[in-house]
N, C-alpha and C positions, 0 to 999 in steps of 0.2 A: 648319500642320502637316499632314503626307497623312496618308490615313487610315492605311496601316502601320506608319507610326511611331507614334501613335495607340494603336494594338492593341497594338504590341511593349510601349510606355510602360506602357499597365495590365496587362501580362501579368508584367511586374517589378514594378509596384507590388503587385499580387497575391501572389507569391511573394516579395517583404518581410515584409508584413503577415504571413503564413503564417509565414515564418520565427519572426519577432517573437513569434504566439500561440505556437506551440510550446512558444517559448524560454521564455513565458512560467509555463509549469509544469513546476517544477524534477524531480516527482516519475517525471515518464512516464519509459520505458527499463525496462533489463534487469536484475535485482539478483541478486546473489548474496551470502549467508552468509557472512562472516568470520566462521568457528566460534571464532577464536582470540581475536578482540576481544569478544566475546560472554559477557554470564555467564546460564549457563541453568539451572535446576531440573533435577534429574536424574531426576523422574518418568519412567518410559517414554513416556507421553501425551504430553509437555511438551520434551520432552531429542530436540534434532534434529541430526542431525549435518550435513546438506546441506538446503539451498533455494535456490531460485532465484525470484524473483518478477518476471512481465513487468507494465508499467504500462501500458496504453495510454488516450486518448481517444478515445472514442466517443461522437459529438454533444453533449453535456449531460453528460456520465457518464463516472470513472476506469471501464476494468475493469480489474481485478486477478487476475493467475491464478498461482495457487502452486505448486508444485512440488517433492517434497524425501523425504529418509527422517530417520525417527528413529532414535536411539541402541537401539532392538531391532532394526533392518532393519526395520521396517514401511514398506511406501512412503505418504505422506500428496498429496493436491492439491486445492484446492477452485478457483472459479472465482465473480468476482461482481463487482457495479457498486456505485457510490458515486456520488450528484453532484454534479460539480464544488464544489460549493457546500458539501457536507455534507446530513448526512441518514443515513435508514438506510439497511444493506445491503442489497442482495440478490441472495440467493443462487444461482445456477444448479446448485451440484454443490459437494460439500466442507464443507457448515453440520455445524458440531459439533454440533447437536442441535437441534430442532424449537423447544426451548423456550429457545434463546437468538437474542438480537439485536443487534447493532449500531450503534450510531448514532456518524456522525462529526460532527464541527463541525472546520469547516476556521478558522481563528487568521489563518494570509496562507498565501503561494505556499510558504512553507518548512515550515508548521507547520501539522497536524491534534491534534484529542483523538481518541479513538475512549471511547465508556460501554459496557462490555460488559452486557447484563439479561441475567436469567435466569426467565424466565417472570416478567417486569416487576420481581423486583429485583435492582436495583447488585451485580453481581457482580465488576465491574475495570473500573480504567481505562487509556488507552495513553497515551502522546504521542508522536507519529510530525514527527522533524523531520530535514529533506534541509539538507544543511550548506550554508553557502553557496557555496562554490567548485561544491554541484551532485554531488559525487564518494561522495558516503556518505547513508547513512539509518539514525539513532538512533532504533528503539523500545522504550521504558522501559516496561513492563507490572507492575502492579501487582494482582492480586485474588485471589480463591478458588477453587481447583478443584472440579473435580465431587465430591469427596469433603469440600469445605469448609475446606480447608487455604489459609493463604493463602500466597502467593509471590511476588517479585519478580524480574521477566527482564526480562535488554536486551540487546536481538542489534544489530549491526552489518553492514550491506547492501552491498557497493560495486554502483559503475555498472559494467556489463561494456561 
């Protein structure tokens, strides 16, 4: 074999494999809000009418950045990593508050939990799953708000 064929051969075997990793985490890409598929709590804090959430991989780590207004026109966005693997958050900009935290455990490529604490306790849980065709993201959220009320939401994502 010459050497340019060679180079070409792992230059396609490289952007295979690349392809493949990608492929292989359904969650990365662009999200947006079906407000309609959605059932949400009508607190002003909690009641969104727009979002959008980008996924990307960054070496070892989702980051995730939000984007959106809620149902008072507040505009809301935070910004933060998660690894690949599960773990806690962390946060760059957007942490609802000093004294909470996040912790994911990732299930497979389709399915995360996310434990919300609140200065160490259980204050909700999520379950975050990317449907199999890839085209949607169901989050069922379950816990207590800041005022101790408890609520159940589940918004609906498509892939843009």
């Amino acid at each position: 074999m010459r050497e340019g064929s060679r180079i070409v051969l792992s230059l396609i075997i490289v952007l295979v494999l690349t392809t493949v990793a990608m492929a292989a985490e359904p969650i990365i890409g662009t999200w947006k809000l079906n407000f309609a598929k959605s059932k949400m709590p009508l607190t002003p804090q909690q009641a969104i009418k727009e979002e959008t959430i980008v996924v990307r991989q960054v070496g070892d780590q989702f980051e995730i950045t939000s984007t959106g207004i809620r149902m008072d026109g507040s505009p809301f966005s935070s910004k933060y990593t998660i690894p690949l693997q599960g773990g806690a958050a962390t946060y760059q900009q957007g942490a609802l508050d000093e004294a909470v935290s996040n912790i994911f455990t990732r299930i497979d490529t389709n399915t995360m939990y996310m434990t919300r604490l609140r200065n160490g306790k259980q204050v909700g849980v999520s379950r975050i799953v990317v449907s199999k065709d890839g085209k949607t993201i169901q989050n069922t959220t379950k816990g207590m708000d800041v005022q101790g009320k408890l609520f159940e939401r589940v918004t609906v994502f498509e892939k843009q």
